[in-house]
Backbone as numpy.savetxt, mean C-alpha at the origin, in Angstrom:
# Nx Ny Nz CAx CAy CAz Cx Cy Cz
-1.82 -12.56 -11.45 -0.44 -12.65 -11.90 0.50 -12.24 -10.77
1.83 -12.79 -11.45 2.55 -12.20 -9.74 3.01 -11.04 -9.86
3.50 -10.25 -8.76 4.17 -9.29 -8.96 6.02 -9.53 -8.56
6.77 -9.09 -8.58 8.25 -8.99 -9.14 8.66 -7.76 -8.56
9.94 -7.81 -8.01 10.66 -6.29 -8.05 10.88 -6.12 -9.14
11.30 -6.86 -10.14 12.08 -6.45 -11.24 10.95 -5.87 -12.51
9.69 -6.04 -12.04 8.48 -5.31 -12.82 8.99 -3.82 -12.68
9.07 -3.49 -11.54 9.22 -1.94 -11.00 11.10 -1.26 -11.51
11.75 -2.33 -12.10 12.91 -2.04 -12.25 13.27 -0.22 -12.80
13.73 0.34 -12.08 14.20 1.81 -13.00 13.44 2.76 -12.81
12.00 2.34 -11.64 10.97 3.76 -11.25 11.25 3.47 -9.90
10.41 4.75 -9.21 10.31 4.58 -7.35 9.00 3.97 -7.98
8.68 3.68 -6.60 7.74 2.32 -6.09 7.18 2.74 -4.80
5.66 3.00 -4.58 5.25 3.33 -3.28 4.12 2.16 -3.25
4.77 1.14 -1.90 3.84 0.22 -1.38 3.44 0.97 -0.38
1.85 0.66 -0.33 1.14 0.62 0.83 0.34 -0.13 1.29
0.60 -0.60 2.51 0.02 -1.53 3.13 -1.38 -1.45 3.76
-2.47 -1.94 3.46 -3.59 -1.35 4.41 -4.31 -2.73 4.88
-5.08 -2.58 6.28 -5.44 -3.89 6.96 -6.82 -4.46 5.79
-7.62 -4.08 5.55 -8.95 -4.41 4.60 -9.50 -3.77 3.45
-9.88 -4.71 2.66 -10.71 -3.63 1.61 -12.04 -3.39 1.91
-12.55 -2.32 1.79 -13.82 -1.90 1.92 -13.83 -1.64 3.13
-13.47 -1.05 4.15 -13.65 -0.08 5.09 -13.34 0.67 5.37
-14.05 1.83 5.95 -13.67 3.25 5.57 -12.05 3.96 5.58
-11.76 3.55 6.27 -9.91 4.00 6.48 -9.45 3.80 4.83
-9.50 2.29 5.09 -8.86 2.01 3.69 -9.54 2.35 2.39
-10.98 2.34 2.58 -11.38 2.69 0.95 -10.63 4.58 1.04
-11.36 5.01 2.04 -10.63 6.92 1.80 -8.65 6.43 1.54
-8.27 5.63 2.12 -6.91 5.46 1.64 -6.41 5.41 0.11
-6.96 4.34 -0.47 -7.07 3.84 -1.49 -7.60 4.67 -2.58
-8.92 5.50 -2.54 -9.13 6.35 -3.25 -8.29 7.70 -3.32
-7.71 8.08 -2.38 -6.57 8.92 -2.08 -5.76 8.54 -3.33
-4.92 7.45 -2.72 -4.12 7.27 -3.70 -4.14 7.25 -5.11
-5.63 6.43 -5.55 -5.91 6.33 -6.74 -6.36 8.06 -7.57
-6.67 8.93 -6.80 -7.07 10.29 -7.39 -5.43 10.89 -7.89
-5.01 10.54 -7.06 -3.30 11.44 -7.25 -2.24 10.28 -8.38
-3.04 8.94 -8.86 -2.14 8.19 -9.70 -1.40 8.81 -10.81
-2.48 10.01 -11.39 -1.58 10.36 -12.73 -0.08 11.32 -11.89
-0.16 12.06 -10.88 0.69 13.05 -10.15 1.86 11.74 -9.94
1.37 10.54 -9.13 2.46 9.34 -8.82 3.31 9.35 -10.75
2.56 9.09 -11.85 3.05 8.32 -12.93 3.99 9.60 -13.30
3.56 10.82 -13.23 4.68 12.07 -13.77 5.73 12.48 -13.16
5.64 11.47 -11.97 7.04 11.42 -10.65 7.81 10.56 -10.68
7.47 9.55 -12.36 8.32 8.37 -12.06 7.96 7.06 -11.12
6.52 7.18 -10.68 6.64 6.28 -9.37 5.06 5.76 -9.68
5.81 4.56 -9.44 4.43 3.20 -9.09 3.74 2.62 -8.37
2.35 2.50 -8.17 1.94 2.41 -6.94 1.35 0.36 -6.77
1.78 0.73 -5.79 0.72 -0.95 -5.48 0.42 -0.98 -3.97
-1.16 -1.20 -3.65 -1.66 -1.33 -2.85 -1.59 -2.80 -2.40
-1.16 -3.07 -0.75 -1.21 -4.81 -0.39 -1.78 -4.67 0.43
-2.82 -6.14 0.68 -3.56 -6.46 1.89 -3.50 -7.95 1.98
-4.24 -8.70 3.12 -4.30 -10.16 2.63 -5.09 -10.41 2.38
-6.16 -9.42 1.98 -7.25 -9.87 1.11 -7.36 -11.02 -0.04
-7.87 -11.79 -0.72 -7.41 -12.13 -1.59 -8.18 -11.73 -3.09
-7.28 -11.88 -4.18 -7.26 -11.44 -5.70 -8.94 -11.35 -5.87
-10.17 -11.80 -5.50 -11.15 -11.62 -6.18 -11.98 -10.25 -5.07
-11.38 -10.70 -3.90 -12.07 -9.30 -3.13 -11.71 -8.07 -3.67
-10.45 -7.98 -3.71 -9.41 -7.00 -4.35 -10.40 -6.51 -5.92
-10.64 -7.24 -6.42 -11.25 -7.20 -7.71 -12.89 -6.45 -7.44
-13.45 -6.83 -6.64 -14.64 -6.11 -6.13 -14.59 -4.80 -5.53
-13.47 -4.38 -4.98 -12.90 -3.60 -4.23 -12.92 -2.48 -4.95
-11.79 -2.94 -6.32 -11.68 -1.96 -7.32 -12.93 -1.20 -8.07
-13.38 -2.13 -8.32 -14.70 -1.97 -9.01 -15.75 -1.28 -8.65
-15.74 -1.54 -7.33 -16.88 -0.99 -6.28 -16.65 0.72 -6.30
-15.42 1.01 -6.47 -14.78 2.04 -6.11 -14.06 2.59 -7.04
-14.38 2.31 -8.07 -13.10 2.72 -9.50 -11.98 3.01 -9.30
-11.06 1.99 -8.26 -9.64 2.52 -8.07 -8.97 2.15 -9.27
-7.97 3.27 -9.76 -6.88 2.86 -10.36 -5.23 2.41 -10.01
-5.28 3.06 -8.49 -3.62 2.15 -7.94 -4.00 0.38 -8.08
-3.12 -0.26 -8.43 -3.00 -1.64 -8.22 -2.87 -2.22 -6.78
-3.84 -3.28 -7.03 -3.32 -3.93 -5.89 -3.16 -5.47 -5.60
-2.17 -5.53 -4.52 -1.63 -6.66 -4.89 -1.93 -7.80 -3.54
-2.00 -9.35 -3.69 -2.54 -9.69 -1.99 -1.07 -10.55 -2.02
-1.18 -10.56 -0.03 0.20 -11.10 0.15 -0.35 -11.91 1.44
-1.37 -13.08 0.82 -1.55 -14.25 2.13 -1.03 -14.73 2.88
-0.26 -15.06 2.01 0.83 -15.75 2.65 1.81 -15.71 4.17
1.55 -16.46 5.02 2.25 -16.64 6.44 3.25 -16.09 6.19
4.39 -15.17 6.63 6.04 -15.21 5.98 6.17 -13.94 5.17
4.50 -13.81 4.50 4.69 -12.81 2.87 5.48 -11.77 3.28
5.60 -11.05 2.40 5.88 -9.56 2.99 5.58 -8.93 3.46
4.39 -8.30 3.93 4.17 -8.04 4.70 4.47 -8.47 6.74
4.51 -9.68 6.71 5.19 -10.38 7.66 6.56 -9.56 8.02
7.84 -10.17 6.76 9.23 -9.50 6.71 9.18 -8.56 7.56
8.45 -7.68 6.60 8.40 -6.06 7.04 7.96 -5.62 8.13
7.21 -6.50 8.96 6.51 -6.36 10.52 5.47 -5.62 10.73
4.79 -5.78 9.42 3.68 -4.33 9.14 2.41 -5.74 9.81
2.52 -6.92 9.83 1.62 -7.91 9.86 2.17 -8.78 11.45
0.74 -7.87 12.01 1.89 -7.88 13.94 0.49 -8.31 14.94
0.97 -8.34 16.00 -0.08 -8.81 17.07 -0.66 -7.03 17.21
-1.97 -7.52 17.14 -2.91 -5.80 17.52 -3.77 -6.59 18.54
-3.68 -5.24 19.48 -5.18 -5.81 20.57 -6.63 -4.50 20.11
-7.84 -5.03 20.57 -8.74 -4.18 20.81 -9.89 -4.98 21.48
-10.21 -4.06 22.50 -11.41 -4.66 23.63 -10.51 -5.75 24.00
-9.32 -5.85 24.71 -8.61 -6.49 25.24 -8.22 -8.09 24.57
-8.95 -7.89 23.29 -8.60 -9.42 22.41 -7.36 -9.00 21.54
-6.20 -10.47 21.66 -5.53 -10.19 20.91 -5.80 -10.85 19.79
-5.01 -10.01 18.17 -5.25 -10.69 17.02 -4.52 -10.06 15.95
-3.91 -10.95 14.82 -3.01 -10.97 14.03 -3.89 -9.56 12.75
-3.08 -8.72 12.43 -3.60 -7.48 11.77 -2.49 -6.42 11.35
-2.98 -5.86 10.12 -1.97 -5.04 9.22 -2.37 -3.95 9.94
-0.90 -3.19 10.28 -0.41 -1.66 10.70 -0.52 -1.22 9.30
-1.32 -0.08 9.28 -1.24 1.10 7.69 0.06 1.49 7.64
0.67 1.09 6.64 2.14 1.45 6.56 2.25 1.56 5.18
3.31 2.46 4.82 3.80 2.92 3.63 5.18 2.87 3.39
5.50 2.00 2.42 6.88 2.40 1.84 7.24 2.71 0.30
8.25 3.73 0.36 8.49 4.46 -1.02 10.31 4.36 -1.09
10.23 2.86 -2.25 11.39 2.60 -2.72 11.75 3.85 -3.83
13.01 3.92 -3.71 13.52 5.04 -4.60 13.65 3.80 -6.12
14.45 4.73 -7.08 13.97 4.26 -8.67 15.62 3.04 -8.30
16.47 3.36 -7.50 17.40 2.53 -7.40 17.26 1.30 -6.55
16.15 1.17 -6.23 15.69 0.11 -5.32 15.77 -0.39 -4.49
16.40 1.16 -3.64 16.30 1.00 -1.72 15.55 1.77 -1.50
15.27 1.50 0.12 14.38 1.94 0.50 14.71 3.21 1.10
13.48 4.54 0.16 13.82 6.17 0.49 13.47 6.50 2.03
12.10 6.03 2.46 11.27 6.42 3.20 10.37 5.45 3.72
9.76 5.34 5.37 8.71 4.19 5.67 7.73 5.12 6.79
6.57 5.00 6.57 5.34 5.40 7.66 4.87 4.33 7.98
4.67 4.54 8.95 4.65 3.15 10.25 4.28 3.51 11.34
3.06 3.65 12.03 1.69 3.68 11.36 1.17 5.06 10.43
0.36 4.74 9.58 0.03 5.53 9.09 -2.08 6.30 9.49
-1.26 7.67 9.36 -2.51 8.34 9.55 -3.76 8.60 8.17
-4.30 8.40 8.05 -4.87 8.34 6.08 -4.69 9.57 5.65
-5.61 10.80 6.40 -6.28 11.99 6.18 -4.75 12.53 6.08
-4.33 13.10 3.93 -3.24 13.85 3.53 -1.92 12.92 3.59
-2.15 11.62 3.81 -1.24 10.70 3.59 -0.43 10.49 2.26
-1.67 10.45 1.26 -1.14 9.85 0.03 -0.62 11.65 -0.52
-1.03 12.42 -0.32 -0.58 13.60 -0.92 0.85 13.60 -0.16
1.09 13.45 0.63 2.40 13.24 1.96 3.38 12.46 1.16
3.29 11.28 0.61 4.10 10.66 0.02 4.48 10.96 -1.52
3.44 11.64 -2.39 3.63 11.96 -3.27 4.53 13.30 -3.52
5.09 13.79 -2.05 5.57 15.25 -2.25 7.15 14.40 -2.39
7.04 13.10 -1.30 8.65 12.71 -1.08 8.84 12.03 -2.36
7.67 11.33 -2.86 8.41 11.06 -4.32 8.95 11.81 -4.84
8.04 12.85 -5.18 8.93 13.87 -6.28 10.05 14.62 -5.59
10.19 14.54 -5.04 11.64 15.29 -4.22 12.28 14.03 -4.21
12.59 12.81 -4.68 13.54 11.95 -4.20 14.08 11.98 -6.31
């Protein structure tokens, strides 16, 4: 199904962006987040995880791993992730190649943007953002 700003209308909103599912960065990311969901829901704030994974990996992902943050895929050339520049030229071993920066953003309940991590470090991340929720 799709997702909508106007789903999130009237809460904060913490996207996070991560390059893959199922490798270690991102699963410890992801489970992060998903341990602290009920702390996100009593702050007012909604989580959705994006990658360009697509909807059935995502679905294995969860499963594999009993996450409860949502997550959402954004294939698409242009998607948002693109916009946002989180979806950029990375090199390693001197090859270049198209790849998601771990980035985080936490829309406030009025639906600008409070706060952005860019790049993100995992280890105390999601506890990191959950402090600025509740303080926003």
């Amino acid at each position: 199904s799709l997702v909508r700003p106007a789903d999130y209308a009237g809460q904060k909103l913490v996207l996070f962006f991560y390059p893959k599912d199922d490798t270690p960065g991102c699963t410890a990311e992801n489970l992060d987040f998903s341990a602290l969901a009920d702390d996100f829901a009593k702050a007012g704030t909604a989580l959705l995880g994006i990658s360009k994974d697509p909807p059935k990996k995502h679905e294995k992902f969860i499963a594999k791993h009993g996450l409860t943050a949502p997550l959402a895929s954004d294939p698409e050339e242009g998607g948002l992730s693109d916009a946002l520049g989180f979806w950029t030229e990375k090199s390693m071993y001197g090859r270049s190649y198209m790849g998601m920066v771990r980035s985080t953003v936490l829309v406030g309940a009025d639906g600008k943007v409070a706060q952005v991590w860019s790049p993100v470090k995992v280890k105390g991340h999601a506890a990191e953002v959950l402090a600025a929720a509740q303080a926003l």
